[in-house]
VMD Tcl script that draws the C-alpha trace (Angstrom):
set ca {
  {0.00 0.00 0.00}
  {2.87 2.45 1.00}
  {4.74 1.46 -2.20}
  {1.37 2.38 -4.43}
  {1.37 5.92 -1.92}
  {5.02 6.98 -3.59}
  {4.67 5.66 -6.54}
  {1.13 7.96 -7.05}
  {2.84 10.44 -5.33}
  {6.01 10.80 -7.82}
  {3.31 10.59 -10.62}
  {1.42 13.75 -9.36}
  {5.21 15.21 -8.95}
  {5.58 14.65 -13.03}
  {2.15 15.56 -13.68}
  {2.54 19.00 -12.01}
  {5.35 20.37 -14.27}
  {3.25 19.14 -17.04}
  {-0.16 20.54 -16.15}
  {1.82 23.96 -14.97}
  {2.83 24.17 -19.17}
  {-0.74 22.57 -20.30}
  {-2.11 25.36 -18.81}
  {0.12 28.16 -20.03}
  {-0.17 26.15 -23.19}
  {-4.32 26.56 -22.97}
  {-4.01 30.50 -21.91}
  {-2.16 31.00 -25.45}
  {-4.98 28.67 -27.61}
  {-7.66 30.81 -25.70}
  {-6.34 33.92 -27.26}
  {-5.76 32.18 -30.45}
  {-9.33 30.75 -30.55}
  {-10.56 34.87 -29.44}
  {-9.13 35.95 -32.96}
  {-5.66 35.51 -33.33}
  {-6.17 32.20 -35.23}
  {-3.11 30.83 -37.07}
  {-2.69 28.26 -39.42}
  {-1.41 26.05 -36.67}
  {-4.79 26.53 -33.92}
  {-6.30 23.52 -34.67}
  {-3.32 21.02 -34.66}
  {-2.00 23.33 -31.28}
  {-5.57 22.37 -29.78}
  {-5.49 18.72 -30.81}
  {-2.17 18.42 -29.00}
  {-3.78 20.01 -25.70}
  {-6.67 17.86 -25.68}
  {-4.05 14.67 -25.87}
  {-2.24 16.78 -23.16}
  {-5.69 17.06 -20.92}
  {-6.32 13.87 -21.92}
  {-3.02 12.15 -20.20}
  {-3.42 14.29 -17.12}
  {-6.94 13.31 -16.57}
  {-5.87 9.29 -16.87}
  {-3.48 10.32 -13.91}
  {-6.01 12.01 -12.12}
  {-7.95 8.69 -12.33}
  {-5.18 6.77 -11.11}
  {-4.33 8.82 -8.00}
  {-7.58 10.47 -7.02}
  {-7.57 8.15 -4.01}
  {-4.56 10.26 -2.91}
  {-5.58 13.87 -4.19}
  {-8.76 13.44 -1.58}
  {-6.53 12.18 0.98}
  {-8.04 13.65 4.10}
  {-10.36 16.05 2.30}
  {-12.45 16.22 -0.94}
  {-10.52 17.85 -3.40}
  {-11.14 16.94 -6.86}
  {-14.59 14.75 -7.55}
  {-15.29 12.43 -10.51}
  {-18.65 14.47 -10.79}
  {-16.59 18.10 -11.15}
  {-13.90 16.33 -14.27}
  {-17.31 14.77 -15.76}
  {-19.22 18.12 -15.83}
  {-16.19 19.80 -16.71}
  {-15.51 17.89 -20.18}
  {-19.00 17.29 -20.76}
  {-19.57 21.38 -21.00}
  {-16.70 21.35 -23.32}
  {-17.09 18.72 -25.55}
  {-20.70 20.76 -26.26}
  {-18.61 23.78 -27.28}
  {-16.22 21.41 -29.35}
  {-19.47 20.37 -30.72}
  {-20.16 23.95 -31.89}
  {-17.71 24.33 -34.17}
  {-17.68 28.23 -32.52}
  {-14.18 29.19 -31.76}
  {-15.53 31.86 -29.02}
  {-17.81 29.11 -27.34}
  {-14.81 26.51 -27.13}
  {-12.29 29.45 -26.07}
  {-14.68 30.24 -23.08}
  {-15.10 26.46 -22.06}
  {-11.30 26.09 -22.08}
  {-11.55 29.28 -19.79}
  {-13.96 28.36 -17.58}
  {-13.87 24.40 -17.23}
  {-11.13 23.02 -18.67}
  {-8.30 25.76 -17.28}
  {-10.14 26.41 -13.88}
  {-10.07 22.74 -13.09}
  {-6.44 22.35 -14.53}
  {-6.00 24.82 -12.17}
  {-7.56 22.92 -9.20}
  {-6.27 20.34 -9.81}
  {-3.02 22.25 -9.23}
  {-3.96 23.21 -6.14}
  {-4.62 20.18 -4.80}
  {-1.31 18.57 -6.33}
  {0.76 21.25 -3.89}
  {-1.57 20.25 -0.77}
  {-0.90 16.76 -0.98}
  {3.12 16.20 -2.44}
}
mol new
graphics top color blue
foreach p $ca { graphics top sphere $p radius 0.5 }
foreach p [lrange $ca 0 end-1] q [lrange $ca 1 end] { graphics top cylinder $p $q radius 0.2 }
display resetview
């Protein structure tokens, strides 16, 4: 059990450095997807949904840890955070996606940061 502990442990170490450039990474496509599209946006977003894609599989693996001694991150908060996005993906509007990144997908990258620091 203590050996699964470190080993989740120096995974959340990784995935912090990671998520810390995911989200700098997002904060640029935002602008991009505002009106400062370039010829690269759409392969630039494909990449960061891989990107949010690996961090979430993490998340899965160590959310056991993450709530260690207090609710931190909940299934139910990831779920209704992708599920709001993949309807602005489903839009097709640039604007709509840009302020789901914003608002779901950054602000829980974000918590999730948070709640890396409180328990490494």
């Amino acid at each position: 059990m203590e050996e699964l502990r470190e080993q989740q442990k120096e995974a959340l170490q990784v995935s912090k450095e990671y998520l810390i450039k995911l989200i700098i990474g997002m904060e640029s496509l935002v602008i991009e997807l505002k009106g400062g599209k370039k010829s690269d946006t759409d392969d630039f977003m494909k990449q960061c949904l891989d990107d949010l894609n690996g961090i979430i599989q993490v998340v899965g693996r160590t959310l056991d840890l993450l709530n260690d001694g207090k609710e931190r991150i909940t299934k139910e908060e990831i779920n209704n955070s992708i599920m709001r996005f993949n309807e602005a993906v489903k839009s097709n509007d640039d604007l709509k996606i840009a302020e789901s990144m914003q608002k779901d997908i950054i602000m829980f990258l974000c918590n999730l940061s948070q709640a890396i620091d409180e328990v490494i």
